[in-house]
N, CA, C and O atoms as a DFTB+ gen file, in Angstrom:
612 C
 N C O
     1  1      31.706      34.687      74.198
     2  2      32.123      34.034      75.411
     3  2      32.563      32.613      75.064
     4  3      31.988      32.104      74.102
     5  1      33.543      31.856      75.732
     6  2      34.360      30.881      74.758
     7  2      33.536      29.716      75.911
     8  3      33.001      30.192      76.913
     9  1      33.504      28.448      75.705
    10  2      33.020      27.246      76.400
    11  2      33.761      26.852      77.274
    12  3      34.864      26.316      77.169
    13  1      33.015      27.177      78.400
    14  2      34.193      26.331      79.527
    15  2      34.429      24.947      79.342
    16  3      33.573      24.210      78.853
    17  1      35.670      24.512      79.746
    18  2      36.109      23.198      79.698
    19  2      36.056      22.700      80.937
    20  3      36.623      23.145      81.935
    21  1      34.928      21.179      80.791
    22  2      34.541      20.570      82.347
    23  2      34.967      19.861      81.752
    24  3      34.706      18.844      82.393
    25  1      35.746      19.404      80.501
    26  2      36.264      17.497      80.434
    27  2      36.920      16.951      81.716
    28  3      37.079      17.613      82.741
    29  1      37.250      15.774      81.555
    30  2      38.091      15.142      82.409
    31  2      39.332      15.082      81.829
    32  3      39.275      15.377      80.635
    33  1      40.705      14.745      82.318
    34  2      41.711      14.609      81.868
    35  2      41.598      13.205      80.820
    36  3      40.506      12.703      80.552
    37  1      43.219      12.544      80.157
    38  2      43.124      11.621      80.249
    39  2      42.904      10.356      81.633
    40  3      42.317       9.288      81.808
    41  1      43.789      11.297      82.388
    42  2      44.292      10.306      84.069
    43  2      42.866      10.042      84.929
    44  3      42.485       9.276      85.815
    45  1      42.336      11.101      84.158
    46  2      40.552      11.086      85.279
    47  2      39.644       9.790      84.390
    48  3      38.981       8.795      84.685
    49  1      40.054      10.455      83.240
    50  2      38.857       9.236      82.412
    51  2      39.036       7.686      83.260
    52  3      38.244       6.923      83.814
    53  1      40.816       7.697      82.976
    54  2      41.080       6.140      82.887
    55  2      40.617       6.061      84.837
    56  3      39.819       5.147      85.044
    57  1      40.860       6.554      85.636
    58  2      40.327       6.763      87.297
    59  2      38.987       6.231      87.252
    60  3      38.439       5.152      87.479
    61  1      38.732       7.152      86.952
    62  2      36.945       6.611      86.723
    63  2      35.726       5.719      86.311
    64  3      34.706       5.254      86.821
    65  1      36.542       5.738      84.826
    66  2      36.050       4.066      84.266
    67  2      36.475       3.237      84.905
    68  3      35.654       2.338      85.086
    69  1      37.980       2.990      85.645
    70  2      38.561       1.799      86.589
    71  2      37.161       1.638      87.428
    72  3      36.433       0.656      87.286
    73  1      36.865       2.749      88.341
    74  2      36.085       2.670      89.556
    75  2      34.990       2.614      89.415
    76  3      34.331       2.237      90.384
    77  1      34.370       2.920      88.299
    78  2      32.777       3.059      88.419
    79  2      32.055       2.007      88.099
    80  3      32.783       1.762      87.138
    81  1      30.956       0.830      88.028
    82  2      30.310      -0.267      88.010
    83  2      29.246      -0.150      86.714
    84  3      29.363      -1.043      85.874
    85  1      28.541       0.552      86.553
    86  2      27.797       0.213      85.796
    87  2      27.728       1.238      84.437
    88  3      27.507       2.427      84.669
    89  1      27.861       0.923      83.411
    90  2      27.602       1.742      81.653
    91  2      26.425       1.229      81.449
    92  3      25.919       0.155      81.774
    93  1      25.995       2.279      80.776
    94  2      24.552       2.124      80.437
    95  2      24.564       2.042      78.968
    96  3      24.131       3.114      78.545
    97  1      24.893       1.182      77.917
    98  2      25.052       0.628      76.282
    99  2      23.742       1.027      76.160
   100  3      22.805       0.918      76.952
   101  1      23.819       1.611      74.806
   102  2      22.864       2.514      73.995
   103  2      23.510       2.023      72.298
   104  3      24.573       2.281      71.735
   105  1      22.438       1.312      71.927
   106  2      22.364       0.544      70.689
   107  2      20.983       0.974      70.085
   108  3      19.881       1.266      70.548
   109  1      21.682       0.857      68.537
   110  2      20.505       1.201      67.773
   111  2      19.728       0.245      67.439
   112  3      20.190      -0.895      67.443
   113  1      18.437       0.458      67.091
   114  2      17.766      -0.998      66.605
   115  2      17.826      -1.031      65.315
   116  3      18.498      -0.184      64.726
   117  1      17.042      -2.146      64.534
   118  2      17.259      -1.662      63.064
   119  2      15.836      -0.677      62.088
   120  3      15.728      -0.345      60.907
   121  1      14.891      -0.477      63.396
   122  2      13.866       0.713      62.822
   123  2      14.631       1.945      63.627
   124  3      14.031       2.497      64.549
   125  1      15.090       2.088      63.501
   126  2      16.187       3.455      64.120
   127  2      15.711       3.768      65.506
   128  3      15.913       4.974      65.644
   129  1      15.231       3.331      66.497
   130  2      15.181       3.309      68.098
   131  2      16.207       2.818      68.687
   132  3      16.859       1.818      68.386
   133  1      16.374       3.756      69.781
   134  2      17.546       3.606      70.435
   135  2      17.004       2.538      71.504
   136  3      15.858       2.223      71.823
   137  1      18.128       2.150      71.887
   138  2      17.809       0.953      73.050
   139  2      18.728       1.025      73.836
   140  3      19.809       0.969      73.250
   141  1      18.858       1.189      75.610
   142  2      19.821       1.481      76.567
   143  2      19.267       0.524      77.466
   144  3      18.069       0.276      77.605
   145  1      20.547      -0.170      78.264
   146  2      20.584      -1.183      79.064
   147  2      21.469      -1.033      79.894
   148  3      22.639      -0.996      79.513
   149  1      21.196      -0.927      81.024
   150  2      22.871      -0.987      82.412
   151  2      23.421      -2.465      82.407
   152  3      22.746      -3.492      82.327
   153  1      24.804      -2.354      82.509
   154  2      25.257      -3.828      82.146
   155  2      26.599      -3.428      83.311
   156  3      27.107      -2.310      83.225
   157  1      27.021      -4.262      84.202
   158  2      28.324      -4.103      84.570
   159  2      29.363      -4.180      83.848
   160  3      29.436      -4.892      82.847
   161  1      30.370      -3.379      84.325
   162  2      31.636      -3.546      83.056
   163  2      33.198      -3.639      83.707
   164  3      33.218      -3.199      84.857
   165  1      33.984      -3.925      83.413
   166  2      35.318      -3.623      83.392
   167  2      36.270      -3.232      82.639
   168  3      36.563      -3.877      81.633
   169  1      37.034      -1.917      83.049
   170  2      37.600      -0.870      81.888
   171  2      38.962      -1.573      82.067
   172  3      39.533      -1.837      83.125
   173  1      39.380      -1.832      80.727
   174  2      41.103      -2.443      81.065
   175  2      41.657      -2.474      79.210
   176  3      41.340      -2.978      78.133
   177  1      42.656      -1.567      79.814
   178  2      44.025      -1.047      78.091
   179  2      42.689      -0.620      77.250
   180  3      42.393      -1.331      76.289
   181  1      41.853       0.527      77.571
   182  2      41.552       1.421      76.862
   183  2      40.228       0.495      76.512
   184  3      39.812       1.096      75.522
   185  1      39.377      -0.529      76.710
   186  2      38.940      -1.086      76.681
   187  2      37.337      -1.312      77.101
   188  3      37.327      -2.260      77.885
   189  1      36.480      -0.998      76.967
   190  2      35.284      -1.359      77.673
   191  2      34.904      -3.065      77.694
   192  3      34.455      -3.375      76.590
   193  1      34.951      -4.005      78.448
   194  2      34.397      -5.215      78.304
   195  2      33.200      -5.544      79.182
   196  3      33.260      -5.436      80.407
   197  1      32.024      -5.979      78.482
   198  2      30.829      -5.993      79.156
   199  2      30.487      -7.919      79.041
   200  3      31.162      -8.762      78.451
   201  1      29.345      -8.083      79.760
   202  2      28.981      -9.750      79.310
   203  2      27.438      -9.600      79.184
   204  3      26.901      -8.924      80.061
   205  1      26.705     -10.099      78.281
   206  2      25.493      -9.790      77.710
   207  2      25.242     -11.606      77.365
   208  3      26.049     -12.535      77.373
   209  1      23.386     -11.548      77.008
   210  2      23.421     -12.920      76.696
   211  2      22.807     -12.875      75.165
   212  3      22.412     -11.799      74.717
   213  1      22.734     -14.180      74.314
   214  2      22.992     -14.035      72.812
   215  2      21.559     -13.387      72.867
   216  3      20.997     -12.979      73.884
   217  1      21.085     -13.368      71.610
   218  2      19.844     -13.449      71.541
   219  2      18.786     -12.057      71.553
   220  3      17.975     -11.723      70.689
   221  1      19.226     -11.167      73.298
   222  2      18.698     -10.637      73.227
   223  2      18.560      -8.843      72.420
   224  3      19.165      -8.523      71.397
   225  1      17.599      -7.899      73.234
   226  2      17.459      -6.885      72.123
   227  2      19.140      -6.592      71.909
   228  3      19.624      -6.801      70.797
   229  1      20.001      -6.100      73.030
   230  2      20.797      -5.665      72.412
   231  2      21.853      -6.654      71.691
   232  3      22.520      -6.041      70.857
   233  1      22.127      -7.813      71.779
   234  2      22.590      -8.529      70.569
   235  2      22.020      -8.438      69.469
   236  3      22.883      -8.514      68.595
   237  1      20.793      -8.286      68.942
   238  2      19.926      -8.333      68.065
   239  2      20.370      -7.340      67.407
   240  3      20.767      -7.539      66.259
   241  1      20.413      -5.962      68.002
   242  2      21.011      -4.832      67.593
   243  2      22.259      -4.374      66.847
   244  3      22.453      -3.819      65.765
   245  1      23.161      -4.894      68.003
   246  2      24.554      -5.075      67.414
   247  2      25.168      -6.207      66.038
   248  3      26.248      -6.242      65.448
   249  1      24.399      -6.715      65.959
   250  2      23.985      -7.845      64.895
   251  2      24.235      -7.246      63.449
   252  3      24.980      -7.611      62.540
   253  1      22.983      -5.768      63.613
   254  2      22.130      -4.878      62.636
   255  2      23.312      -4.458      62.652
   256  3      23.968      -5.126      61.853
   257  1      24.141      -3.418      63.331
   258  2      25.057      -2.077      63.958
   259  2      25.803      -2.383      64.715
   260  3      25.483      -2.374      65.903
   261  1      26.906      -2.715      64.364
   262  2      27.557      -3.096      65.721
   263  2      28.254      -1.390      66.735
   264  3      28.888      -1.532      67.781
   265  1      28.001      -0.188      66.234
   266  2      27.830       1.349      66.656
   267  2      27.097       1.265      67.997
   268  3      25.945       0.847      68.116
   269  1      27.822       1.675      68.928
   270  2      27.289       1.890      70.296
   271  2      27.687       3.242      71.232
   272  3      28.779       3.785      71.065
   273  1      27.182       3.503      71.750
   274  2      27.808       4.391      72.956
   275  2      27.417       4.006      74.649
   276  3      26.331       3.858      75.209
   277  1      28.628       3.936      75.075
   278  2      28.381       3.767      76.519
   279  2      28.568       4.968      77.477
   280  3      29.541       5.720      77.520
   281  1      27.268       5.008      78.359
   282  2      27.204       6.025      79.169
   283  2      27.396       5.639      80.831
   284  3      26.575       5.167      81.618
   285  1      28.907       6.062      81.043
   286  2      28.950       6.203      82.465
   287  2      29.114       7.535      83.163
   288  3      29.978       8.380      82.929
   289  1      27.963       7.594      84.225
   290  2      27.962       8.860      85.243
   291  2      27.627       8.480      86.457
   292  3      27.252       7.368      86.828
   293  1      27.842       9.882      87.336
   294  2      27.638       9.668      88.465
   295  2      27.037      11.517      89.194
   296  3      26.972      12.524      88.490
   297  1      26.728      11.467      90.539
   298  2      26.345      12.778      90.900
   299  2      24.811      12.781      90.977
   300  3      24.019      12.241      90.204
   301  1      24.588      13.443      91.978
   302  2      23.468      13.606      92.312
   303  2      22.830      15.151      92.187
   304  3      21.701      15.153      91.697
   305  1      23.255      16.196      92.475
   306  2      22.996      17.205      92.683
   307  2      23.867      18.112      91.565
   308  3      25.090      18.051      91.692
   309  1      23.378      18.878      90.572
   310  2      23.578      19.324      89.541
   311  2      25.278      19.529      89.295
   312  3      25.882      19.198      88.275
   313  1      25.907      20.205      90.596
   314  2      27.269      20.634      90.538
   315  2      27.952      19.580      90.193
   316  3      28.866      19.554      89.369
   317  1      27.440      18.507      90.942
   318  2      28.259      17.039      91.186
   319  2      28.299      16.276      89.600
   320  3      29.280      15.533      89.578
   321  1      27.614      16.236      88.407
   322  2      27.319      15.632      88.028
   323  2      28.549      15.844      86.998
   324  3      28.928      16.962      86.648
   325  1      29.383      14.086      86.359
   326  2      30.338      13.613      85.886
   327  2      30.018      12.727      85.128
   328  3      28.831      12.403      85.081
   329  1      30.806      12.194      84.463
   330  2      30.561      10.954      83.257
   331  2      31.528      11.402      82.232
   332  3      32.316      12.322      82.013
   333  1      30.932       9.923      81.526
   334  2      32.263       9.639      80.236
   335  2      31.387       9.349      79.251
   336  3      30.273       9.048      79.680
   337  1      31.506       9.336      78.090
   338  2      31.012       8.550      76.959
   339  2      31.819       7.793      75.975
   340  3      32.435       8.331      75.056
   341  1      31.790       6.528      76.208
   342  2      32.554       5.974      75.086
   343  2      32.027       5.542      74.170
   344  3      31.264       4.583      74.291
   345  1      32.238       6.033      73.163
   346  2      31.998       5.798      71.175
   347  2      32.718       4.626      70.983
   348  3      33.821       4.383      71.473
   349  1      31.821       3.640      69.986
   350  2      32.547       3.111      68.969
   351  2      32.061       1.527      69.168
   352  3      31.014       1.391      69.801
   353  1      32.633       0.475      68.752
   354  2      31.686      -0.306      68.186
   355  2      31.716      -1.812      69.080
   356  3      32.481      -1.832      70.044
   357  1      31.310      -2.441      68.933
   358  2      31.230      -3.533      70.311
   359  2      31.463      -4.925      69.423
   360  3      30.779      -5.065      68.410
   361  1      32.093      -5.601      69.668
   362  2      32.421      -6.931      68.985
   363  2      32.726      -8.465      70.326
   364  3      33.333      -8.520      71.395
   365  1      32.071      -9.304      69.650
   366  2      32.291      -9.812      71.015
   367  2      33.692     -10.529      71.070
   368  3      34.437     -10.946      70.183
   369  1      33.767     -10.517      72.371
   370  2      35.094     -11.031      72.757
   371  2      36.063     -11.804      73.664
   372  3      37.108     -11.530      74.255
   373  1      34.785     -13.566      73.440
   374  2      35.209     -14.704      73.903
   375  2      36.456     -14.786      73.503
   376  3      37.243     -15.154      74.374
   377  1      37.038     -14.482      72.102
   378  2      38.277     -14.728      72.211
   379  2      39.825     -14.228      72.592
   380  3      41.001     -14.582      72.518
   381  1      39.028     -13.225      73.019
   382  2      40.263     -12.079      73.235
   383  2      40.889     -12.662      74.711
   384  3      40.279     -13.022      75.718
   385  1      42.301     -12.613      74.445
   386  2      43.136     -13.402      75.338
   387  2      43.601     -12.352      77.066
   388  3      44.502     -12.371      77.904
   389  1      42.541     -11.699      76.850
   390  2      42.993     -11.022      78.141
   391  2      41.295     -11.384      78.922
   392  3      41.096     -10.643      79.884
   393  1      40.195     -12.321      78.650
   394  2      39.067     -12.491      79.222
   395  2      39.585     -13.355      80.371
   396  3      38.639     -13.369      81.159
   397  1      40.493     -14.023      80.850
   398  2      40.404     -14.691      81.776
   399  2      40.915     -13.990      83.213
   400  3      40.811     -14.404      84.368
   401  1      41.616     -12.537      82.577
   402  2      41.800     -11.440      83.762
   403  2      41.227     -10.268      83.796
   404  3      41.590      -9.388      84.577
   405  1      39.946     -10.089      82.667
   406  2      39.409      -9.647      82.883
   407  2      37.982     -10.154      83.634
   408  3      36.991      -9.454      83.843
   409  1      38.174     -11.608      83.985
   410  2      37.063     -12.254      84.959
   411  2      37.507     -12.101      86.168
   412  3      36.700     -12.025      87.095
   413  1      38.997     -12.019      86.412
   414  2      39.644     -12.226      87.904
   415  2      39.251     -11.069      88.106
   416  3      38.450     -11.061      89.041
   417  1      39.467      -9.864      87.586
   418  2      38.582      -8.240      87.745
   419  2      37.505      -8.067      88.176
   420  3      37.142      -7.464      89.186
   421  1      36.872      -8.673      87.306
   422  2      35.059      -8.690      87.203
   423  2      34.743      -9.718      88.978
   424  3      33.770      -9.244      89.565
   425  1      35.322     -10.755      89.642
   426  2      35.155     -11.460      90.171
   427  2      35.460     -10.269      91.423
   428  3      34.880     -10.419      92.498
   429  1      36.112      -9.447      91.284
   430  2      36.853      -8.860      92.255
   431  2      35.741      -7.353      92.629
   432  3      35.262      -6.976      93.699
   433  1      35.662      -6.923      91.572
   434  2      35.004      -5.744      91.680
   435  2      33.246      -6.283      92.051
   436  3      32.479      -5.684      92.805
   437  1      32.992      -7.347      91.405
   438  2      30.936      -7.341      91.700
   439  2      31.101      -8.847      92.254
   440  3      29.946      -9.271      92.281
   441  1      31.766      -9.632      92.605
   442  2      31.452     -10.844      93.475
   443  2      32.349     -11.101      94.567
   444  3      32.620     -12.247      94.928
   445  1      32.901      -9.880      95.199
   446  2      33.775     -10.315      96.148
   447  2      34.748     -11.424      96.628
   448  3      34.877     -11.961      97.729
   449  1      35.628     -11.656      95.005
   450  2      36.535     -12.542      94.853
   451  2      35.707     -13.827      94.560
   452  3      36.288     -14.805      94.089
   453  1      34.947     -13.847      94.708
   454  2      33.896     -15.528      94.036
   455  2      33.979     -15.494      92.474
   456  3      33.660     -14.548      91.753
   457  1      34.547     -16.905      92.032
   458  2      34.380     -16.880      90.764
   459  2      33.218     -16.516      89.692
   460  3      32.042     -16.849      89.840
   461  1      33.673     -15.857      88.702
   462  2      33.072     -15.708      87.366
   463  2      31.563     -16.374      86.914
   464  3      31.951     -17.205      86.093
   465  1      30.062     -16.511      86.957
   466  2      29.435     -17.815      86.657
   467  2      29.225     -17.604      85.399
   468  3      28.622     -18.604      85.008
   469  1      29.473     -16.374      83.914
   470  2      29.175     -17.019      82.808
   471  2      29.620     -18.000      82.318
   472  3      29.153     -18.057      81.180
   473  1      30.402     -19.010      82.540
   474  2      30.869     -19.989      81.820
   475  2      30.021     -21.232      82.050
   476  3      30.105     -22.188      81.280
   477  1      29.207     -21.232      83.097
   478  2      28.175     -22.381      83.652
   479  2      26.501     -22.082      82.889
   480  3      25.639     -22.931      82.662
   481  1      26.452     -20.711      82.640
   482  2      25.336     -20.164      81.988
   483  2      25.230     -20.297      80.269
   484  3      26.066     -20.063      79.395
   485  1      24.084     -20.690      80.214
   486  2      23.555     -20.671      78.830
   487  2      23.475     -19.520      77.946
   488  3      22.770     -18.634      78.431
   489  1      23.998     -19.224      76.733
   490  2      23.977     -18.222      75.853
   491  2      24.462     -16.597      76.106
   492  3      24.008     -15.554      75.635
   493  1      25.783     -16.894      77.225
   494  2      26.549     -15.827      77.533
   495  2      27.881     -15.517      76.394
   496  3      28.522     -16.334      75.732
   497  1      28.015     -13.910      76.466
   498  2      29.394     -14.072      75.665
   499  2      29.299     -12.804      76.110
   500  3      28.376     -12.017      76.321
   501  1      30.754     -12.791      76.225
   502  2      32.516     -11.161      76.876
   503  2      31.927     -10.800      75.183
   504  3      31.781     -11.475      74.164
   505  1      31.612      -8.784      75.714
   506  2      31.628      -8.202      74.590
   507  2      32.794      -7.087      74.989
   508  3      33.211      -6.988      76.143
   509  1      33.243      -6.306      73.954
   510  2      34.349      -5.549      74.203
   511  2      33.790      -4.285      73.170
   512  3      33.430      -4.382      71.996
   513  1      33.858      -2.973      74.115
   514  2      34.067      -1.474      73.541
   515  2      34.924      -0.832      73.238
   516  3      35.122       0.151      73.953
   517  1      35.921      -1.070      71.958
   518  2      37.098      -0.208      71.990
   519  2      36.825       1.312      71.859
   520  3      36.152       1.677      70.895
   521  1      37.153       1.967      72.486
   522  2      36.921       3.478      72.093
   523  2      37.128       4.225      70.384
   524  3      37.944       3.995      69.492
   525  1      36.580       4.677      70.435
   526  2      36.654       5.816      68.700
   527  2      36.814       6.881      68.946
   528  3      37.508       7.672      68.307
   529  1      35.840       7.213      70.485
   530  2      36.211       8.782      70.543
   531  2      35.372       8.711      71.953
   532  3      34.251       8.203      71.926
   533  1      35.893       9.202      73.148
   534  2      35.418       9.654      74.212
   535  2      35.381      10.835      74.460
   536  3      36.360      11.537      74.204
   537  1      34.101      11.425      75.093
   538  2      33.557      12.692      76.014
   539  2      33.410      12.215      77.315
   540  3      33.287      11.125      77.874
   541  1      33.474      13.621      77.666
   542  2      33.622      13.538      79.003
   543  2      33.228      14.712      79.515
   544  3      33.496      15.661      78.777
   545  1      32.412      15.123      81.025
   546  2      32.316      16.145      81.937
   547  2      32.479      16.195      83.159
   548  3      32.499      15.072      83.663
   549  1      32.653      17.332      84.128
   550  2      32.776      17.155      85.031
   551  2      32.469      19.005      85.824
   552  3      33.160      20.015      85.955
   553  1      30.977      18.579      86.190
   554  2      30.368      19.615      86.957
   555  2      31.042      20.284      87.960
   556  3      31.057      21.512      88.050
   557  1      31.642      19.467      88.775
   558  2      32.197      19.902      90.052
   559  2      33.430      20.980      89.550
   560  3      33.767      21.940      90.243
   561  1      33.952      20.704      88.425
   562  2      35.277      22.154      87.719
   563  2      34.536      23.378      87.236
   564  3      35.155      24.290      86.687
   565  1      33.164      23.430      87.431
   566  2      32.733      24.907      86.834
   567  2      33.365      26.041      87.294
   568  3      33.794      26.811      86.434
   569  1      33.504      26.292      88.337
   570  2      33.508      27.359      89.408
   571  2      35.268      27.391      88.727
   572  3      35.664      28.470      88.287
   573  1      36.110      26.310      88.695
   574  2      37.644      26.460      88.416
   575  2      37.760      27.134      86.659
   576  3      38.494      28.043      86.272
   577  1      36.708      26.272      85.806
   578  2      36.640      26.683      84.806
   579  2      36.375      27.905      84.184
   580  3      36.668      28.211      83.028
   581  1      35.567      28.865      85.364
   582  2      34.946      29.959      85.032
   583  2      36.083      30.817      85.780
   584  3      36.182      31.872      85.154
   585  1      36.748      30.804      86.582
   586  2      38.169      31.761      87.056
   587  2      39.289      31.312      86.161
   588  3      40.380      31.881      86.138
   589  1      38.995      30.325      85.463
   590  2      40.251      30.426      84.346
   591  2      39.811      31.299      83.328
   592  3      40.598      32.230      83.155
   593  1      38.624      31.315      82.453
   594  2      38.228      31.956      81.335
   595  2      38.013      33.232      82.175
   596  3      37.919      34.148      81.359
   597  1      37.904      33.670      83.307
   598  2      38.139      35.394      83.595
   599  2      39.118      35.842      83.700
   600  3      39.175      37.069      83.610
   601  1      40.628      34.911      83.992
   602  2      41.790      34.863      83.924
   603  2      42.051      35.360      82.522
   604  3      42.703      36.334      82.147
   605  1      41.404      34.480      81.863
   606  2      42.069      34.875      80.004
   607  2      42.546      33.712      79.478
   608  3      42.817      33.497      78.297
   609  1      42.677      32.640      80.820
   610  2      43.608      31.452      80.272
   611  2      42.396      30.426      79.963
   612  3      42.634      29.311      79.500
């Protein structure tokens, strides 16, 4: 019996990461424990950008490894349940010349147009997830997935 396919498209991934608020970064430590944290994010040109402060576990981590995976989902009730995973490695990225619209974003989506406050805060810094390799599911296509594979297609 062959595996149904619940991925998301490309057009759904990029939909979704636009809309959804919170990834949950999953970093290794350096005694091999995993460590997961919800962080708000904004997805922009293939991009995960998160804001974290220095110091802590997961800087500490990424320090060791800079290897991460971010987990965004959603769904409540088994059918419903969706998400993405983005692979690959996190570097920070005060300097990357697209942080000042990716704050007008960030200002837009979690402060209702009120400016940005890491720049007034102590030991903040823009980290960035470029993708390596994304997964993806999506519960709610079973039922479509399973009349295609009886189809044949």
């Amino acid at each position: 019996m062959t595996k149904l396919d619940l991925s998301l498209s490309p057009e759904e991934v990029e939909d979704y990461l636009t809309t959804q608020r919170t990834v949950r970064l999953s970093t290794v430590g350096p005694d091999g424990f995993p460590h997961a944290i919800p962080l708000w994010f904004v997805w922009l040109e293939a991009t995960v950008f998160m804001n974290s402060t220095l110091g802590n576990i997961t800087m500490r981590n990424l320090g060791h490894d800079p290897r991460a995976t971010g987990c965004v989902d959603d769904g409540t009730a088994y059918e419903e349940l969706r998400g993405v995973l983005v692979h690959g490695r996190v570097e920070t990225a005060n300097d990357d010349p697209r942080i000042p619209y990716v704050e007008h974003v960030w200002s837009e989506k979690y402060l209702a147009g009120n400016p940005v406050p890491f720049s007034s805060w102590r030991r903040r810094t823009w980290l960035r997830l470029r993708p390596e390799r994304i997964t993806s599911w999506d519960f709610r296509k079973i039922d479509q997935a399973r009349a295609r594979r009886a189809a044949g297609g």
